[in-house]
VEXDO-910180 format. One record per residue (C-alpha): residue in one letter; x, y, z; residue number from 1. Coordinates in Angstrom, 1 decimal, padded with zeros to 4 digits. Layout:
residues N
<code=a | east=X | north=Y | up=Z | pos=NUM>
...
END
This chain:
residues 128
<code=x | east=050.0 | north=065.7 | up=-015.7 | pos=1>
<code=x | east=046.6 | north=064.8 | up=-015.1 | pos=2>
<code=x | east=044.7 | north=061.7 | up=-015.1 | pos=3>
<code=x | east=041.9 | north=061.5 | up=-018.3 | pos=4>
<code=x | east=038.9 | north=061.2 | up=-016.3 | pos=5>
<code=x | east=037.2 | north=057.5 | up=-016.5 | pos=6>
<code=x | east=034.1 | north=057.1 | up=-017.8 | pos=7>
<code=x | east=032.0 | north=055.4 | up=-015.2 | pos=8>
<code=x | east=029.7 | north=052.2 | up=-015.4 | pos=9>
<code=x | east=025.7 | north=053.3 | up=-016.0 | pos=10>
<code=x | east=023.7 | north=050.2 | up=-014.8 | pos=11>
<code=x | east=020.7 | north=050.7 | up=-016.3 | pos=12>
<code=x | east=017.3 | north=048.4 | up=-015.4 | pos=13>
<code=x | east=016.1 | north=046.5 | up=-018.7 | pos=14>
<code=x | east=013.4 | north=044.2 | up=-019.9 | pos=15>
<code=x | east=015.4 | north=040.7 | up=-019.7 | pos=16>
<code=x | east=011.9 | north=038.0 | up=-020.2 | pos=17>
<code=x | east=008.0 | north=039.1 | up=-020.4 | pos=18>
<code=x | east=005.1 | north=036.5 | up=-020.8 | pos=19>
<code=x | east=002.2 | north=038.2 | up=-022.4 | pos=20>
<code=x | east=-001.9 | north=037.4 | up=-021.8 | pos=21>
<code=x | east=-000.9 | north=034.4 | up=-019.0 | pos=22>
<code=x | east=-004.4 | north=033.6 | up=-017.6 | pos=23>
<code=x | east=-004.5 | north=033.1 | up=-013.6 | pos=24>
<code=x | east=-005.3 | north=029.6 | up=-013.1 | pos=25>
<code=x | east=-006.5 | north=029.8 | up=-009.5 | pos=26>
<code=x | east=-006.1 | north=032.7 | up=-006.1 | pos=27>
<code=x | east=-004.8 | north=031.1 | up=-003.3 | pos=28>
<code=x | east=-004.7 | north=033.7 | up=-000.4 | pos=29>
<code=x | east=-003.9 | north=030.7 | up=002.0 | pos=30>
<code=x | east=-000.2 | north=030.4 | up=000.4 | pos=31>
<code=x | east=002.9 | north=031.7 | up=001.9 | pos=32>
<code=x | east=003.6 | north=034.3 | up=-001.4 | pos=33>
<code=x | east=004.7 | north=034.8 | up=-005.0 | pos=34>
<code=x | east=003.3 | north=033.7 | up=-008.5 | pos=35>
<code=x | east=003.2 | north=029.7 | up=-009.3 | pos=36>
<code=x | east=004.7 | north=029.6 | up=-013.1 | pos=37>
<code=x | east=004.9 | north=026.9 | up=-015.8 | pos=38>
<code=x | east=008.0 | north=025.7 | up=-015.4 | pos=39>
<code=x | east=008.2 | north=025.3 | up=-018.8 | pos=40>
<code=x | east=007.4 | north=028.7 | up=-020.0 | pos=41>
<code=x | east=009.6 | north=029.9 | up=-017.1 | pos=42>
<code=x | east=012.6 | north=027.9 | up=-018.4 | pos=43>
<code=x | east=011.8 | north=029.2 | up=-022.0 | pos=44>
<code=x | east=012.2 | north=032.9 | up=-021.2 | pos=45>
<code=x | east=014.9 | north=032.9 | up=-018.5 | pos=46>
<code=x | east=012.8 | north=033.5 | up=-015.3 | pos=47>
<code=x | east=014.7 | north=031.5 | up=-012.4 | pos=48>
<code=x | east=013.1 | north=030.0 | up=-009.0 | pos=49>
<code=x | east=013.5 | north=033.1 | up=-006.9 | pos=50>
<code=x | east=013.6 | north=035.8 | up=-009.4 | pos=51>
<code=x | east=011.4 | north=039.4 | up=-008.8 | pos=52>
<code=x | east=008.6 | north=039.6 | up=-011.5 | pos=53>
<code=x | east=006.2 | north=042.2 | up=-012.6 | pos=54>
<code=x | east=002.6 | north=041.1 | up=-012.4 | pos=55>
<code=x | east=000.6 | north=043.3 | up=-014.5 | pos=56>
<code=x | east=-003.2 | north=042.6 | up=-015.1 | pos=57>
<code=x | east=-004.4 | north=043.7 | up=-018.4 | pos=58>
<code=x | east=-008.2 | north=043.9 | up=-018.2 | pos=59>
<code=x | east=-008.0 | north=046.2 | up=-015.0 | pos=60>
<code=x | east=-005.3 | north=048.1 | up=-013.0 | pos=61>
<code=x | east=-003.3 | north=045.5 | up=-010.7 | pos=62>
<code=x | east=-000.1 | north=045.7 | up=-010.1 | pos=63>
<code=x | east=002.2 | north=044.0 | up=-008.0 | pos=64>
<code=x | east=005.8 | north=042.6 | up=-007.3 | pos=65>
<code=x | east=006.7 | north=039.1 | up=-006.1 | pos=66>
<code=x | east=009.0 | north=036.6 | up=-006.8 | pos=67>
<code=x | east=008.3 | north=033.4 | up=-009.2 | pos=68>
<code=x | east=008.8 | north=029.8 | up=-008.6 | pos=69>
<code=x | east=007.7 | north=026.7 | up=-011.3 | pos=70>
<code=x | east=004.8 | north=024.4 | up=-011.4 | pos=71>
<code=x | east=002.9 | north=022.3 | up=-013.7 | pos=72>
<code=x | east=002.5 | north=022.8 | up=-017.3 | pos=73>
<code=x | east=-000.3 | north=025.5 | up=-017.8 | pos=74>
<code=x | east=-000.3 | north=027.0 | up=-014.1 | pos=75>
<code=x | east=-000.2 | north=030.3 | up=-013.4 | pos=76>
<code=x | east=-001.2 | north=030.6 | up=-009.8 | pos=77>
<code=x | east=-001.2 | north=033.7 | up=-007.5 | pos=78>
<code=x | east=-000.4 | north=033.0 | up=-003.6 | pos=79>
<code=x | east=-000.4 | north=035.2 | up=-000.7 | pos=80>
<code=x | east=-001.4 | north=038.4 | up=-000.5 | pos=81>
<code=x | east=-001.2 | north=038.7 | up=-003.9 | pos=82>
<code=x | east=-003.7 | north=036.0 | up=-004.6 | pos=83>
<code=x | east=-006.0 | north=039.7 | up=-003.6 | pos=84>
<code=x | east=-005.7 | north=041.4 | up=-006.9 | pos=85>
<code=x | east=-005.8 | north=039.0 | up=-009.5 | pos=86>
<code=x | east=-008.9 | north=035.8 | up=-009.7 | pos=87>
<code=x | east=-008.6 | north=032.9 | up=-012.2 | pos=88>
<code=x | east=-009.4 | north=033.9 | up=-015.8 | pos=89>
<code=x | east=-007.8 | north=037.2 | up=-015.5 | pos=90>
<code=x | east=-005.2 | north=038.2 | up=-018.1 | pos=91>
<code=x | east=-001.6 | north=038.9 | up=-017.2 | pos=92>
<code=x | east=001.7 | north=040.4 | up=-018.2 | pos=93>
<code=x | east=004.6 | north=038.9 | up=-016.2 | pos=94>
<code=x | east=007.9 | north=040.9 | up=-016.9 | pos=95>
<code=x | east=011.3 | north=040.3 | up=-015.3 | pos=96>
<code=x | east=014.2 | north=042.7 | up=-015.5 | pos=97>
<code=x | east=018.0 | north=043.0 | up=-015.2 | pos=98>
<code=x | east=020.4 | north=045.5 | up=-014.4 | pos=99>
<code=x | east=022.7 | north=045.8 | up=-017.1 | pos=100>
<code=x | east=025.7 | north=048.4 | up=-019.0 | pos=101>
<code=x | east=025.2 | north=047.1 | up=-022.1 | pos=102>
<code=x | east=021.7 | north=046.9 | up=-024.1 | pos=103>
<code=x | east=019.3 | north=043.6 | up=-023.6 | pos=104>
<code=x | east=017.5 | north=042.2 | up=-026.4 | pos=105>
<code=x | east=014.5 | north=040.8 | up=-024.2 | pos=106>
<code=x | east=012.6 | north=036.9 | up=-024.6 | pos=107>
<code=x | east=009.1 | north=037.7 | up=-024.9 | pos=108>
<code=x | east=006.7 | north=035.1 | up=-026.0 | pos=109>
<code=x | east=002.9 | north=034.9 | up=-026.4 | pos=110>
<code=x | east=000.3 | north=032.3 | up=-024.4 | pos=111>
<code=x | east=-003.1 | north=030.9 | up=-025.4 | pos=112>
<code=x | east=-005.7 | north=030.6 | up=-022.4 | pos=113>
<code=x | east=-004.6 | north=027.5 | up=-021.3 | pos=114>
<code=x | east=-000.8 | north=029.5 | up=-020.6 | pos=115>
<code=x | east=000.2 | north=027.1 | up=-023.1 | pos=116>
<code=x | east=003.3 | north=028.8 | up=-025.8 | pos=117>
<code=x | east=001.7 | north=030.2 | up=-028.6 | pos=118>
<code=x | east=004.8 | north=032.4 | up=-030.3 | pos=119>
<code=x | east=007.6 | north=034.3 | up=-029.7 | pos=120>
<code=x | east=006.9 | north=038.2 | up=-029.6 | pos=121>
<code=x | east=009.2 | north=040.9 | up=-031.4 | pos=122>
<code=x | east=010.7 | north=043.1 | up=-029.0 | pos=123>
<code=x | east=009.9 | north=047.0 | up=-028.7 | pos=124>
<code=x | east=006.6 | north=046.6 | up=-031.3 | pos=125>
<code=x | east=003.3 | north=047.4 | up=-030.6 | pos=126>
<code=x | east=002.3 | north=044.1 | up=-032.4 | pos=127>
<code=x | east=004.7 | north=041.7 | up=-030.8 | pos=128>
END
């Protein structure tokens, strides 16, 4: 008699947070590394110290990888070498992602110029 076969596990990679039109608050190449985030907006969304984000610029074509840790209400600060693609003013998306079997219905909010919460987003949209 033979076994049914078992279905196996499919991790798939899924959009868990995203903070949409963050403004860089200051470039400092001088810094060890990562992205300096409102702790506040980090909490919010579910971004932890130490957790791999997305950086993605919206008014040109940076792109980059790094790891997040908190700071001061209405920072978002670029350090280390990626402090090189982004200057303050510029508009961000920051995206984190899990794995995951199951689907993810992702956090996603909105930020003014001064990275201060605006709104939540709707998920999967092109309005938000």
């Amino acid at each position: 008699m033979r076994s049914s076969p078992s279905k196996a596990m499919r991790l798939n990679q899924l959009l868990k947070a995203k903070i949409h039109h963050a403004r860089v608050s200051y470039a400092n190449p001088d810094y060890v590394g990562s992205i300096e985030i409102d702790h506040e907006l980090m909490e919010r969304i579910g971004i932890v110290d130490g957790e791999l984000v997305h950086v993605w610029a919206v008014d040109h074509t940076s792109r980059i990888t790094t790891y997040a840790f908190g700071g001061p209400r209405g920072v978002v600060g670029l350090n280390g070498g990626a402090a090189h693609h982004f200057k303050a003013g510029d508009r961000l998306v920051i995206a984190a992602f899990c794995m995951s079997d199951e689907p993810v219905t992702p956090t996603m909010i909105l930020v003014d110029e001064n990275n201060q919460f605006v709104r939540e987003m709707e998920p999967f949209t092109v309005h938000g």
